[in-house]
C-alpha positions in Angstrom: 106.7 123.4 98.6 106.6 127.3 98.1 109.8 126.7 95.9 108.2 124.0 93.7 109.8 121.2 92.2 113.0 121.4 89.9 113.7 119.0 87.4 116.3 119.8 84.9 116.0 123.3 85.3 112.4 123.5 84.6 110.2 125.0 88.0 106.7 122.8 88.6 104.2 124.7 91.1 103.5 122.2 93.3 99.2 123.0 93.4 96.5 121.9 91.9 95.7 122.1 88.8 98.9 120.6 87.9 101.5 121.7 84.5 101.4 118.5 82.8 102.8 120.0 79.6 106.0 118.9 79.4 108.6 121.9 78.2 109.6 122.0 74.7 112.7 119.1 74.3 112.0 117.7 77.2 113.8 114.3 77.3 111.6 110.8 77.2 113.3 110.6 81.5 112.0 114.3 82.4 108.5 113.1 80.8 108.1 109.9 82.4 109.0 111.2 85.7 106.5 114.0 85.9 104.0 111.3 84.5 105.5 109.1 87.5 104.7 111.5 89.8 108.2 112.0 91.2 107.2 115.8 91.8 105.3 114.5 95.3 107.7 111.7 96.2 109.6 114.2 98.5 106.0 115.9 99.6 105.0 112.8 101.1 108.2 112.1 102.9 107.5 115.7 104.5 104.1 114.4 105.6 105.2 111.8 107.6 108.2 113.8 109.6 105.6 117.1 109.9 102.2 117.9 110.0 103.1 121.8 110.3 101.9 121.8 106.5 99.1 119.8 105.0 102.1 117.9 102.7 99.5 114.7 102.2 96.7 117.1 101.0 98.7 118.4 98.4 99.9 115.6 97.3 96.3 114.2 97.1 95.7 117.4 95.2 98.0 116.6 91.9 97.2 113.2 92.1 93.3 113.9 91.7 94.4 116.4 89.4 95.6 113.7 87.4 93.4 111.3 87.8 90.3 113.6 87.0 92.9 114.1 83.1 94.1 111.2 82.3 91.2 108.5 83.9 88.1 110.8 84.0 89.2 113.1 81.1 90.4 113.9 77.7 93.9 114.1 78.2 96.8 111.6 76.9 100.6 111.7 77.3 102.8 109.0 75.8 104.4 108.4 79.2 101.4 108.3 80.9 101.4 105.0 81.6 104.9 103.5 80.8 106.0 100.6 82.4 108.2 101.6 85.1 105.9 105.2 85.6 102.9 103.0 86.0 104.8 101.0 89.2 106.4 104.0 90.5 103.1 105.8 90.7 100.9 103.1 92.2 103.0 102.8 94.9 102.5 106.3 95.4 98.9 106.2 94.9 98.5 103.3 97.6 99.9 105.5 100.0 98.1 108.5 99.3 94.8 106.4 99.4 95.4 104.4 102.5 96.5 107.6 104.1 93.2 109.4 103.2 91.4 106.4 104.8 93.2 106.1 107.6 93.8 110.0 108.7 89.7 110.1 109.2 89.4 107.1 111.7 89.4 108.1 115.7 89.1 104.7 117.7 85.9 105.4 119.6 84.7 108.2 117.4 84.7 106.8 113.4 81.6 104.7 114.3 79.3 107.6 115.7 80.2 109.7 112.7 77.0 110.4 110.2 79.7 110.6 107.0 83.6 110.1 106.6 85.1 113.4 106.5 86.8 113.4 103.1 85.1 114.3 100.0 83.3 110.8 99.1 83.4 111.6 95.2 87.0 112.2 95.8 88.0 109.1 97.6 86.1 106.6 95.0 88.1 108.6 92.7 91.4 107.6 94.4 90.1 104.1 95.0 89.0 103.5 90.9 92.4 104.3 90.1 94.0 102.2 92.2 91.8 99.4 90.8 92.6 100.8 87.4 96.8 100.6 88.3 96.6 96.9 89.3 94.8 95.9 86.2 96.9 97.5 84.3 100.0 96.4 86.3 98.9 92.7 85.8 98.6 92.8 81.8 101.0 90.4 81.4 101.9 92.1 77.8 102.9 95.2 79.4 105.0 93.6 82.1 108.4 94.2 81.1 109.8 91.0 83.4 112.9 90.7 81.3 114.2 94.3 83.5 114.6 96.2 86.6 111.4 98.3 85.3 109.3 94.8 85.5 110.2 95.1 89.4 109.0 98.6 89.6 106.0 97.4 87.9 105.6 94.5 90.2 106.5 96.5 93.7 103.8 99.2 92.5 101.0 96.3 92.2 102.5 94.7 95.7 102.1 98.2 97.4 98.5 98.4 96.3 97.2 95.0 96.8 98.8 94.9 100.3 97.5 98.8 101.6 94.2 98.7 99.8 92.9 94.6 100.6 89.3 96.0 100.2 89.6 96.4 96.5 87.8 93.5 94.8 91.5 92.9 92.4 93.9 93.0 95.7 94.2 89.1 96.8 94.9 88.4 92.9 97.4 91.0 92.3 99.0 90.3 95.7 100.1 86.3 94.2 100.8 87.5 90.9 103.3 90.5 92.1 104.4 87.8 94.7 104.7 85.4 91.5 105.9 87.9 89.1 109.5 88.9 91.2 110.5 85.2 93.0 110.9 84.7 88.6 112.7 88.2 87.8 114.6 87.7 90.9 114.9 83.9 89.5 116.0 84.8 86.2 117.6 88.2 86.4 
């Protein structure tokens, strides 16, 4: 984490706020990936083998970082929500959320709490985008079933609706990821 995270020779800090500028030339792969969020993939890894270093908190970190750009704000990136990006980083948005939820409950103890212990504006933050991926994820339109990227897609939405069954959109999304890869697998 001290290091930060190199992809083709290019050195992101691994903090919040987060370098979303892509370097000058940077291939349409290197773009979608950072837009992916492949930069915290290995970070939350590291969370579940050690808790020496908050690796979940940081990972939150660029993740509201980019939600607060590219949901709440101003920004725009033309990968930032390309088919197979879109999967990849739902899945890694599900467990970053049900994580967050799940680290603050103590059997015996969550009950007699006044307030959850996480920042409430942040979590509904983290929760709207979730809500926000699986509607996006089941635009048929932008479902690209005839690849492997429409299985990205569809294991993104699966992660979501099956970690987060609160959200309003989960039972649907479950049936149509379900749905969506019994007819890739089908057809593929």
């Amino acid at each position: 984490m001290e290091d930060g995270f190199i992809l083709n020779d290019c050195n992101y800090e691994l903090k919040s706020p987060f370098n979303w500028i892509h370097p000058e030339g940077a291939s349409r792969n290197h773009r979608y990936k950072i837009q992916a969020w492949i930069m915290i993939d290995e970070l939350l890894r590291a969370s579940i083998i050690s808790s020496d270093v908050d690796f979940l908190g940081t990972s939150r970190n660029i993740a509201l970082d980019w939600i607060d750009r590219f949901l709440f704000g101003d920004e725009s990136d033309e990968f930032c929500w390309y088919d197979m990006g879109t999967g990849q980083r739902a899945s890694l948005l599900a467990y970053i959320t049900h994580k967050t939820i799940l680290d603050q409950y103590v059997p015996g103890k969550f009950l007699r709490n006044s307030k959850f212990n996480y920042s409430k504006s942040n979590l509904l933050k983290l929760v709207v985008a979730c809500e926000i991926h699986m509607l996006e994820l089941m635009s048929e339109e932008r479902l690209a079933i005839h690849s492997n990227h429409g299985l990205f897609q569809m294991a993104g939405l699966l992660a979501l609706s099956s970690s987060l069954p609160i959200i309003k959109s989960s039972e649907t999304a479950r049936k149509f990821a379900i749905e969506k890869i019994e007819l890739m697998l089908n057809e593929h």
